[in-house]
TORPA-4810 file (N, C-alpha, C, O; in nm, 3 decimals):
<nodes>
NODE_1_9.818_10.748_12.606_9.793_10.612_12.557_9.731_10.620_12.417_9.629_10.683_12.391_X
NODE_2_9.800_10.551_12.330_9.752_10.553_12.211_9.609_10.461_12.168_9.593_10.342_12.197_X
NODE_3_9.511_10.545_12.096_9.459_10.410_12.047_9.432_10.323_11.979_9.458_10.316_11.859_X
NODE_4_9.370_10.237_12.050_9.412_10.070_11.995_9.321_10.052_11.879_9.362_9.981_11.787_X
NODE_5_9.191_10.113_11.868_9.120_10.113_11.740_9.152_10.163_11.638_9.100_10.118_11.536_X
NODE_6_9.221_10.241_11.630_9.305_10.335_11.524_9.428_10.261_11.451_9.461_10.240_11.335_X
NODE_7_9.498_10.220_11.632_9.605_10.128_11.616_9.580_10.010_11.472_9.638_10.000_11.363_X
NODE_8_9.452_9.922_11.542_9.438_9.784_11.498_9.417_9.842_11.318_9.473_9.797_11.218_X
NODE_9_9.319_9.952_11.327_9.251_10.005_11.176_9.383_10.024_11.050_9.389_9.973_10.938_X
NODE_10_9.473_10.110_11.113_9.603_10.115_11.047_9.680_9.998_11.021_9.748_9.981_10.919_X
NODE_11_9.665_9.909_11.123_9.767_9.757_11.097_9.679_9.678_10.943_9.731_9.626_10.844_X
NODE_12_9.536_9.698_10.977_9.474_9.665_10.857_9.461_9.688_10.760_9.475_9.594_10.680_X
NODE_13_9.422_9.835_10.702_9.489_9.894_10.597_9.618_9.838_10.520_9.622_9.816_10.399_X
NODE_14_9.737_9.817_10.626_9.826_9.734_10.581_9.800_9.630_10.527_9.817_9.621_10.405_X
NODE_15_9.759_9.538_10.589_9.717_9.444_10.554_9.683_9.397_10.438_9.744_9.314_10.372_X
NODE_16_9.558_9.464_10.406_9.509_9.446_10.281_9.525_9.534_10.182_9.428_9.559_10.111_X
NODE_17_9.647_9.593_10.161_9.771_9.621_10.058_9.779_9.496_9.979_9.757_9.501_9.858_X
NODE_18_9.807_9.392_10.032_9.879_9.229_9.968_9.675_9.205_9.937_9.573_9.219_10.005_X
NODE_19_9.701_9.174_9.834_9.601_9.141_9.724_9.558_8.981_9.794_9.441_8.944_9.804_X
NODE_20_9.639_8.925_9.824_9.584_8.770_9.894_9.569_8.772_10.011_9.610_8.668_10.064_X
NODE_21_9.521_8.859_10.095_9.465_8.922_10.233_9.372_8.927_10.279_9.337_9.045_10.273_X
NODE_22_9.274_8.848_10.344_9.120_8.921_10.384_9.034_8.950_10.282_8.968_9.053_10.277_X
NODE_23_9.031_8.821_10.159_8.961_8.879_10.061_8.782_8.861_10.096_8.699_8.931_10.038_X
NODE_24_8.758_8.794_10.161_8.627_8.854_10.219_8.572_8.693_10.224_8.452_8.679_10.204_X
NODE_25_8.643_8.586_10.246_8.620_8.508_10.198_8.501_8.365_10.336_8.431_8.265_10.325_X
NODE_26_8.545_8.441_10.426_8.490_8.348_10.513_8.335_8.345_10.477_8.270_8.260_10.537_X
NODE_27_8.266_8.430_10.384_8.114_8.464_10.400_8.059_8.341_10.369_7.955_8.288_10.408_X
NODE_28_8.183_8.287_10.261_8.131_8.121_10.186_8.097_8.010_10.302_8.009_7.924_10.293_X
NODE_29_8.182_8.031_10.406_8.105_7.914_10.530_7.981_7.940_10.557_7.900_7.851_10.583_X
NODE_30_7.946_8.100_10.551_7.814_8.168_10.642_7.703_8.133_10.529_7.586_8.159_10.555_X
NODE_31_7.738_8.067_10.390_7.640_8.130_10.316_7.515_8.071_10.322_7.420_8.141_10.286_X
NODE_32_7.479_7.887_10.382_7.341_7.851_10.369_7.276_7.931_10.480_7.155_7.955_10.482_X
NODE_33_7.364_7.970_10.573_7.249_8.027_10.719_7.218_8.159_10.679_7.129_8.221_10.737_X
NODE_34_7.293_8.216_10.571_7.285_8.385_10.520_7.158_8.375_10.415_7.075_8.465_10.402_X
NODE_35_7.159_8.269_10.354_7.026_8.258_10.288_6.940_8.191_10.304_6.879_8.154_10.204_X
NODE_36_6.897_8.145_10.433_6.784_8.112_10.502_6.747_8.194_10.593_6.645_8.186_10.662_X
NODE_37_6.841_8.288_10.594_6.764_8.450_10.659_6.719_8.552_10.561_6.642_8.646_10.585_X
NODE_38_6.788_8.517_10.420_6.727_8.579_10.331_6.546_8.560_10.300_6.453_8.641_10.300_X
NODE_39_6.551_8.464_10.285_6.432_8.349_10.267_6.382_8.382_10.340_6.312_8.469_10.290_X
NODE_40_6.356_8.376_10.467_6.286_8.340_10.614_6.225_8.557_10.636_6.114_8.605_10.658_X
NODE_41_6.345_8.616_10.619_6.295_8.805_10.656_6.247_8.863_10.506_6.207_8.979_10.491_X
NODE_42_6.253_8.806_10.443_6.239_8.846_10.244_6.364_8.967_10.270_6.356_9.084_10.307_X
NODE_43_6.441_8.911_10.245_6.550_9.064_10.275_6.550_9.075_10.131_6.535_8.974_10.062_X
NODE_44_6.566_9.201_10.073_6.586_9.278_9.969_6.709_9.392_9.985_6.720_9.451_9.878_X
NODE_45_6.808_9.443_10.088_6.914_9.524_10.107_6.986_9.458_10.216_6.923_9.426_10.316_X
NODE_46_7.114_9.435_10.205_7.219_9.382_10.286_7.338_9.461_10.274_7.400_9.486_10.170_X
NODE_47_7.377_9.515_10.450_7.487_9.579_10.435_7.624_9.469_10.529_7.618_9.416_10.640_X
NODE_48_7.718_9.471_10.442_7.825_9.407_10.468_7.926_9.481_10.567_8.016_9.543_10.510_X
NODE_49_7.925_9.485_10.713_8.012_9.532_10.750_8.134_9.469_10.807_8.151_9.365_10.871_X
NODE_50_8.230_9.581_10.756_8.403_9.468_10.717_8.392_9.362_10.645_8.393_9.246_10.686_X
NODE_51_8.381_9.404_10.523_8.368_9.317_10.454_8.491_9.264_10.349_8.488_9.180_10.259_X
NODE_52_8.584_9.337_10.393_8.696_9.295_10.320_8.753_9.326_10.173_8.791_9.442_10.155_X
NODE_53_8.759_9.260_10.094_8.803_9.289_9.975_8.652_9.211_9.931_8.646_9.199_9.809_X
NODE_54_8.579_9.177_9.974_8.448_9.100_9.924_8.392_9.021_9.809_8.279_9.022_9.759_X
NODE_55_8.521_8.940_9.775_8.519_8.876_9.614_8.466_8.769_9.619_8.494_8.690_9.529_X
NODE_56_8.364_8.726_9.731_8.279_8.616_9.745_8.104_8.659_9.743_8.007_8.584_9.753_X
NODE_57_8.109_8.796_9.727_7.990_8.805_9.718_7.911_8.770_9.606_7.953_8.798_9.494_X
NODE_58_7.764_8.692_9.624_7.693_8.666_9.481_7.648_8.783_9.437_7.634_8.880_9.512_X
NODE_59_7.624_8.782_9.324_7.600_8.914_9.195_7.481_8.940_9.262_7.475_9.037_9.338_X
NODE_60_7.387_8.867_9.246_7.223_8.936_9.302_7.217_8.941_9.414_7.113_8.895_9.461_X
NODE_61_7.323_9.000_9.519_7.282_9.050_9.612_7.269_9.240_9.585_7.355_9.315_9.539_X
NODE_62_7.146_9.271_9.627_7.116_9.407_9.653_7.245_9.492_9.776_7.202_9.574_9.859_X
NODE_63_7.358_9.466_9.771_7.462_9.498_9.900_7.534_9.630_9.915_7.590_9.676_9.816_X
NODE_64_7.536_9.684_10.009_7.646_9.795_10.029_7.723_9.746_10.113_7.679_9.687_10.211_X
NODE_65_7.852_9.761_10.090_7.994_9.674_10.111_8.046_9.802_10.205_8.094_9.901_10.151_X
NODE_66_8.035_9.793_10.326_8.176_9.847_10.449_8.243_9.813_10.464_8.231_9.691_10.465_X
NODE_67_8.399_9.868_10.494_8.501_9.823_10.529_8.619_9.966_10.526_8.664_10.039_10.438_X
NODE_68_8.630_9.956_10.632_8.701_10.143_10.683_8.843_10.098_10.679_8.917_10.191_10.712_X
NODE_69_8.939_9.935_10.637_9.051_9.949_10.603_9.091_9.929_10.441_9.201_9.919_10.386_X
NODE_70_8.951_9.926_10.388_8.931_9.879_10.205_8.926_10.021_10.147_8.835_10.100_10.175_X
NODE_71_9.041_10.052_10.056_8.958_10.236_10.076_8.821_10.205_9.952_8.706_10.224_9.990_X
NODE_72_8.844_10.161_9.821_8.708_10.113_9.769_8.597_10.120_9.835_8.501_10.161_9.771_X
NODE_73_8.573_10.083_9.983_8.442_10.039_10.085_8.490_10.124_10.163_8.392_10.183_10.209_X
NODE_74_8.576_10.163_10.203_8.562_10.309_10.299_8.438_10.414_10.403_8.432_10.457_10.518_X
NODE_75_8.346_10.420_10.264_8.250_10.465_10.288_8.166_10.445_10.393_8.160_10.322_10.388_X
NODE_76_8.084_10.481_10.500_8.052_10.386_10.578_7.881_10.479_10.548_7.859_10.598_10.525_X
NODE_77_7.810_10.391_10.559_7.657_10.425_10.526_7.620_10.530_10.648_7.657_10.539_10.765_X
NODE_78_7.514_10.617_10.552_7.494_10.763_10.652_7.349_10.699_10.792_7.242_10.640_10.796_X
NODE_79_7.439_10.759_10.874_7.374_10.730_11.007_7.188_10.775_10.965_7.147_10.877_10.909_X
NODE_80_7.088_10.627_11.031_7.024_10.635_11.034_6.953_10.524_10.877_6.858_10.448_10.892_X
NODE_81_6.996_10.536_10.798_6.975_10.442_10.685_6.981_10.344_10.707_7.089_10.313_10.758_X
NODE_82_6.881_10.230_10.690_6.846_10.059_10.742_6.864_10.014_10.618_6.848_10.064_10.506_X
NODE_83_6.911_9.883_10.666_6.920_9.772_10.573_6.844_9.656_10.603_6.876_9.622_10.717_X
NODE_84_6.741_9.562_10.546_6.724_9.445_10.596_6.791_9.357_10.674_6.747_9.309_10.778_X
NODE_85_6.893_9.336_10.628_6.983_9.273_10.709_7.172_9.305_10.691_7.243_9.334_10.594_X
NODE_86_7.200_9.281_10.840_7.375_9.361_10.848_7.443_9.220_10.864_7.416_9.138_10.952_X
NODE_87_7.509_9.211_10.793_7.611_9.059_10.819_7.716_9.143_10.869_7.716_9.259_10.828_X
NODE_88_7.808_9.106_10.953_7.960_9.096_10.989_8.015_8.994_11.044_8.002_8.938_11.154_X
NODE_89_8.090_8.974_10.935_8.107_8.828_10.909_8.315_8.804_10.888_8.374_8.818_10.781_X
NODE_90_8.393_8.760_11.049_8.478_8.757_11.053_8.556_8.902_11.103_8.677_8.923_11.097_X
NODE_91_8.462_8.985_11.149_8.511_9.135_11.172_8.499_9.175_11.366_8.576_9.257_11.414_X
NODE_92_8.415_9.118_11.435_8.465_9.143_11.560_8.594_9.131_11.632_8.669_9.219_11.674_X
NODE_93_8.601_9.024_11.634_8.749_8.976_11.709_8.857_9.045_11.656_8.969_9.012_11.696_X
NODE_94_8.846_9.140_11.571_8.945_9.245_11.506_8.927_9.387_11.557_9.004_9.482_11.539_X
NODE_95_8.819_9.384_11.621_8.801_9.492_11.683_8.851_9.479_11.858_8.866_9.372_11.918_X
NODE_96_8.871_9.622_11.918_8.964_9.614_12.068_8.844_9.593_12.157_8.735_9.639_12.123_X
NODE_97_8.857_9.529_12.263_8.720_9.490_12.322_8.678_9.640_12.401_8.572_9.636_12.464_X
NODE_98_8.760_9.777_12.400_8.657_9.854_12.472_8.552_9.926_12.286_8.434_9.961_12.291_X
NODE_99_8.605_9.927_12.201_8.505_9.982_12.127_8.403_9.860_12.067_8.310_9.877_11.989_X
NODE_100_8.443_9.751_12.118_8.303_9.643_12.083_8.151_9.703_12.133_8.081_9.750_12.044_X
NODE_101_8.121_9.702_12.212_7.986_9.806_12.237_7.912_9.915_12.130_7.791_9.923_12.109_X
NODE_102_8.033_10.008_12.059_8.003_10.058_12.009_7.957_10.034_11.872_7.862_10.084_11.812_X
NODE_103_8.059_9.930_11.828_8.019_9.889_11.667_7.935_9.766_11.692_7.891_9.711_11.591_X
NODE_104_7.911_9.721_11.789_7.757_9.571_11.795_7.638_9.726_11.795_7.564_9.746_11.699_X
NODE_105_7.639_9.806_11.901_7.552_9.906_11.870_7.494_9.941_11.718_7.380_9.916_11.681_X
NODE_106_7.609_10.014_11.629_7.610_10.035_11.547_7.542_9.982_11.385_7.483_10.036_11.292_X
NODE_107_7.614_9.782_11.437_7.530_9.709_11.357_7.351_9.736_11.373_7.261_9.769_11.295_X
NODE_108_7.360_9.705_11.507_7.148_9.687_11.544_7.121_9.834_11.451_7.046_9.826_11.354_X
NODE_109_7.167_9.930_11.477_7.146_10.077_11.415_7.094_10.055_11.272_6.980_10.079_11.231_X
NODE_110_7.187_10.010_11.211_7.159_10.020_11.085_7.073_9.870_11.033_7.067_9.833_10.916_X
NODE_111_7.028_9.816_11.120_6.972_9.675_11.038_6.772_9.696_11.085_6.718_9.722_11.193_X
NODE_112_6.717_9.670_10.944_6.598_9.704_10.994_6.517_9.555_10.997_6.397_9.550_11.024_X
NODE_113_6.599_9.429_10.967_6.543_9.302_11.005_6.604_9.179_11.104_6.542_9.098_11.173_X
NODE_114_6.743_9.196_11.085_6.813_9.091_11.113_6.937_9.147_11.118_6.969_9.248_11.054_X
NODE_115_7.036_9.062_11.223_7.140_9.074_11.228_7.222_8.926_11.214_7.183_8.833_11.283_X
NODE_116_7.329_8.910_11.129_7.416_8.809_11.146_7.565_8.816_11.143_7.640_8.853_11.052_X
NODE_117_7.598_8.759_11.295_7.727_8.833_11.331_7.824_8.672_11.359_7.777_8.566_11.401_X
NODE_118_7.963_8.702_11.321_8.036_8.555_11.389_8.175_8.649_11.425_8.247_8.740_11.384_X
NODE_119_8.154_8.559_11.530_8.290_8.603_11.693_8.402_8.498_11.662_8.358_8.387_11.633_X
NODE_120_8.531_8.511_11.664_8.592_8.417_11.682_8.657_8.423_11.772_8.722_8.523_11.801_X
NODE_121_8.654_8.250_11.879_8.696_8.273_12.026_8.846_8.257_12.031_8.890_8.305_12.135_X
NODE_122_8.937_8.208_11.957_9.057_8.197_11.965_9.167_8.303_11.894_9.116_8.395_11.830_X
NODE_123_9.287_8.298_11.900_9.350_8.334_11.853_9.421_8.371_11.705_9.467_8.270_11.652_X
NODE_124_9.434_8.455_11.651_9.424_8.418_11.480_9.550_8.396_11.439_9.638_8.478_11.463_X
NODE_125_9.577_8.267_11.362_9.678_8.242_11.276_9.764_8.318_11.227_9.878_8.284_11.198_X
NODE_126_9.692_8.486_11.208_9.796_8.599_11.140_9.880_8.677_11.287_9.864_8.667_11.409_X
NODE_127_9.959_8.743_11.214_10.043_8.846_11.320_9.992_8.991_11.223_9.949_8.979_11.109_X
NODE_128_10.004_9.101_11.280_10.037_9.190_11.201_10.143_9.264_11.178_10.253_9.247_11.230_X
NODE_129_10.110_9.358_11.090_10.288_9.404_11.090_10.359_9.448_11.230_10.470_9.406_11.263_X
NODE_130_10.297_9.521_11.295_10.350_9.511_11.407_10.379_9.440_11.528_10.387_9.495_11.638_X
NODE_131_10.395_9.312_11.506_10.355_9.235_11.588_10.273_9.174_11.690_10.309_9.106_11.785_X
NODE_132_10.124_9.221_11.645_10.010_9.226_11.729_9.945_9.095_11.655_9.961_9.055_11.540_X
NODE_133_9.862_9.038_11.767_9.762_8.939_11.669_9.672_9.009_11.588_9.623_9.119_11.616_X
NODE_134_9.657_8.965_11.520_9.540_9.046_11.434_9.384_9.022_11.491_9.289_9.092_11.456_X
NODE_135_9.377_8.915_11.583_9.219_8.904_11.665_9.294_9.021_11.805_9.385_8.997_11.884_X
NODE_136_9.218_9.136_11.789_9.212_9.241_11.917_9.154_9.175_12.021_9.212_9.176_12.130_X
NODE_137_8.992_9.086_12.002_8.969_9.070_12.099_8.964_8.898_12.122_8.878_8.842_12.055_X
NODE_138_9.037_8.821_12.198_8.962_8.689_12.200_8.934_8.635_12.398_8.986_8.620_12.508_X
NODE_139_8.841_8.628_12.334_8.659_8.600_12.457_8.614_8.473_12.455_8.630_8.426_12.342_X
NODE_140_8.561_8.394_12.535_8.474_8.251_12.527_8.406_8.282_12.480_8.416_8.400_12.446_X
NODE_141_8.271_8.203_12.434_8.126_8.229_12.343_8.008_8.313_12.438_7.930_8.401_12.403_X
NODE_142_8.037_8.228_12.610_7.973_8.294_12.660_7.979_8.486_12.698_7.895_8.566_12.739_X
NODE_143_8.074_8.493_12.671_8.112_8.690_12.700_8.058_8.740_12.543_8.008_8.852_12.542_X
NODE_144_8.061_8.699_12.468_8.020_8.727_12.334_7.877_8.705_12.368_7.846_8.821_12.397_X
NODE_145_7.834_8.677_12.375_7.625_8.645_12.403_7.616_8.744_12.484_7.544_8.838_12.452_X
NODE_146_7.693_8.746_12.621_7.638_8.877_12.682_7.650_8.997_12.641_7.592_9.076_12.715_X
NODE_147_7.709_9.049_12.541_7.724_9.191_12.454_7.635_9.163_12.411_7.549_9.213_12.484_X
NODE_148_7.557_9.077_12.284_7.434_9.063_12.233_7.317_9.079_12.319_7.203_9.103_12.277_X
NODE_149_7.342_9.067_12.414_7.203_9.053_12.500_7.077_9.180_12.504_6.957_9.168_12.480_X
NODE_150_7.132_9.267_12.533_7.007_9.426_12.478_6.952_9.405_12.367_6.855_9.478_12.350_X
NODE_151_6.983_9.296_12.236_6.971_9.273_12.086_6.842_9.171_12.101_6.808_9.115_12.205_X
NODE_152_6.785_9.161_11.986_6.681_9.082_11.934_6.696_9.055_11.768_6.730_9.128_11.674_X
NODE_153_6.671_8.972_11.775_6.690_8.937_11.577_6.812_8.941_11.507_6.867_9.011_11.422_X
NODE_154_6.835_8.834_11.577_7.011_8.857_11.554_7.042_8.662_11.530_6.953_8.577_11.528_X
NODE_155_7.174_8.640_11.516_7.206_8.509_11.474_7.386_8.553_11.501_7.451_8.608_11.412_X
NODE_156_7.446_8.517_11.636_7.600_8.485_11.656_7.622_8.368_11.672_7.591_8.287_11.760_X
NODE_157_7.702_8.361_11.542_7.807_8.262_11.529_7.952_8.236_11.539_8.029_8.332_11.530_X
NODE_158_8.000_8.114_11.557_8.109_8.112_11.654_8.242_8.067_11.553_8.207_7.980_11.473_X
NODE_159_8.365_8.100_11.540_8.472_7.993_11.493_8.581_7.954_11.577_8.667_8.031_11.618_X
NODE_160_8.574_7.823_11.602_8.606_7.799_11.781_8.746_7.698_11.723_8.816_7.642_11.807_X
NODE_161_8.782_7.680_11.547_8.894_7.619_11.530_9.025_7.664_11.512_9.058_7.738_11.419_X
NODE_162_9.113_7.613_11.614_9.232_7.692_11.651_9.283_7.642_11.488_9.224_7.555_11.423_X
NODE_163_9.446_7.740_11.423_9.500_7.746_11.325_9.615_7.548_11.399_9.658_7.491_11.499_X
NODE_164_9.603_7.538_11.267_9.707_7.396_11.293_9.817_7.422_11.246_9.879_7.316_11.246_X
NODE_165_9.892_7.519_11.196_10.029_7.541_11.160_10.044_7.694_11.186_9.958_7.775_11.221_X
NODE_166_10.202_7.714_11.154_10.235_7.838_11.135_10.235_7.879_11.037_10.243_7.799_10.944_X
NODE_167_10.228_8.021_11.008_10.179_8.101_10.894_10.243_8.195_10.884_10.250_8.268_10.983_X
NODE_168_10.325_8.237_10.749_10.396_8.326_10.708_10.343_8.431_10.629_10.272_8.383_10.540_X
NODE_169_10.347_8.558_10.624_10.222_8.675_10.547_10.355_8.747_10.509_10.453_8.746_10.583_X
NODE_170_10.352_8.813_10.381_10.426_8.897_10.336_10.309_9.050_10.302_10.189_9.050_10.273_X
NODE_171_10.365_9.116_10.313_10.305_9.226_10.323_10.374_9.364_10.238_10.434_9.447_10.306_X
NODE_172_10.363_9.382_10.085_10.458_9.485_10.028_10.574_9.476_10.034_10.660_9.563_10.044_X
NODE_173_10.587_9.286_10.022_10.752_9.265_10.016_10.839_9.188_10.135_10.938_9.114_10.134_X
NODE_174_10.739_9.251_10.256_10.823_9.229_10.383_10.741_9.105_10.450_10.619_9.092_10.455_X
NODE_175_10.830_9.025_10.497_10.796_8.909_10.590_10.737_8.950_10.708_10.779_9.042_10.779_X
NODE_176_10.626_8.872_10.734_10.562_8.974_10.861_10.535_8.826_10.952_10.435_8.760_10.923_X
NODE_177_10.603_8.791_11.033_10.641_8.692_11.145_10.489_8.644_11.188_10.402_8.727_11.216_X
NODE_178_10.469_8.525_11.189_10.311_8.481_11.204_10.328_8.426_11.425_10.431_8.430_11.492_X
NODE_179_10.227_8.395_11.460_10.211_8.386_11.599_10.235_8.200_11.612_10.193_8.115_11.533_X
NODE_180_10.298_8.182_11.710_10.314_8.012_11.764_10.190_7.994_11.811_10.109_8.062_11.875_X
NODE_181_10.195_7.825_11.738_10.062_7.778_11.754_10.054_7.695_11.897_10.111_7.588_11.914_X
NODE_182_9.955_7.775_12.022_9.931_7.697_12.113_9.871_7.550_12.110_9.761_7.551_12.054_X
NODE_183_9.909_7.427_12.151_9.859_7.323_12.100_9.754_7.271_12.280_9.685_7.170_12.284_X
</nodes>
């Protein structure tokens, strides 16, 4: 059996080949609650994990940018190094629900104030090239809280709005077939 984290990691990579892909953009919804945790923990270091192509980030953030399908962000910070606070922001539900454990772990690991994480419970608008959804995992809100639960100092947030059309993605040329919208 092949796996599916590897699987999903490679479909992404693809992905964000096409320059208008995952540019990191959802952070702009997150941003008054991202800086009233700034405010509220005095955060001074923020690590972005999956963060995309990250062209929404503000200049004065102190940030180290993850993202293991960006090769730019590749890098992933050396085990044991804290950050004030770990955003991942639009990056679970892309992950396969048996290695979710490991990377919610991972976040608490590296955050030495706060955590701010958003789940999305539905289905995602994209396909990938291989014809997979691009959300690996989709969960109600309540199964998402219970993974958080061993956690403290944390903030999950939810995006619970289904896509209203169909969606076409080209990808290095090629038409990459988007998913029917359950109504």
């Amino acid at each position: 059996m092949e796996n599916m984290y590897e699987i999903y990691l490679e479909q992404a990579k693809i992905m964000h080949k096409d320059p208008k892909v995952w540019k990191g953009h959802m952070i702009k919804r997150y941003m008054p609650q991202i800086k009233d945790i700034i405010e509220k923990y005095n955060v001074d270091t923020i690590l972005d994990y999956g963060c995309g192509k990250a062209q929404h980030h503000p200049d004065g953030w102190n940030s180290y940018k993850y993202d293991p399908a960006v090769p730019q962000f590749e890098k992933k910070p050396e085990a044991g190094r804290k950050f004030d606070l770990v955003i991942c922001i639009d990056v679970l539900e892309h992950i396969p629900e048996a290695d979710l454990p490991r990377i919610i772990k991972e976040l608490f690991d590296y955050s030495g104030k706060y955590v701010f994480a958003t789940a999305a419970v539905k289905e995602a608008g994209k396909t990938l090239p291989n014809g997979l959804n691009a959300h690996a995992t989709v969960r109600p809100q309540e199964w998402w809280n219970e993974l958080f639960t061993p956690y403290k100092n944390y903030t999950l947030d939810f995006t619970t709005k289904k896509p209203t059309k169909k969606k076409k993605y080209y990808v290095l040329g090629q038409k990459v077939k988007a998913n029917k919208i359950r109504e």
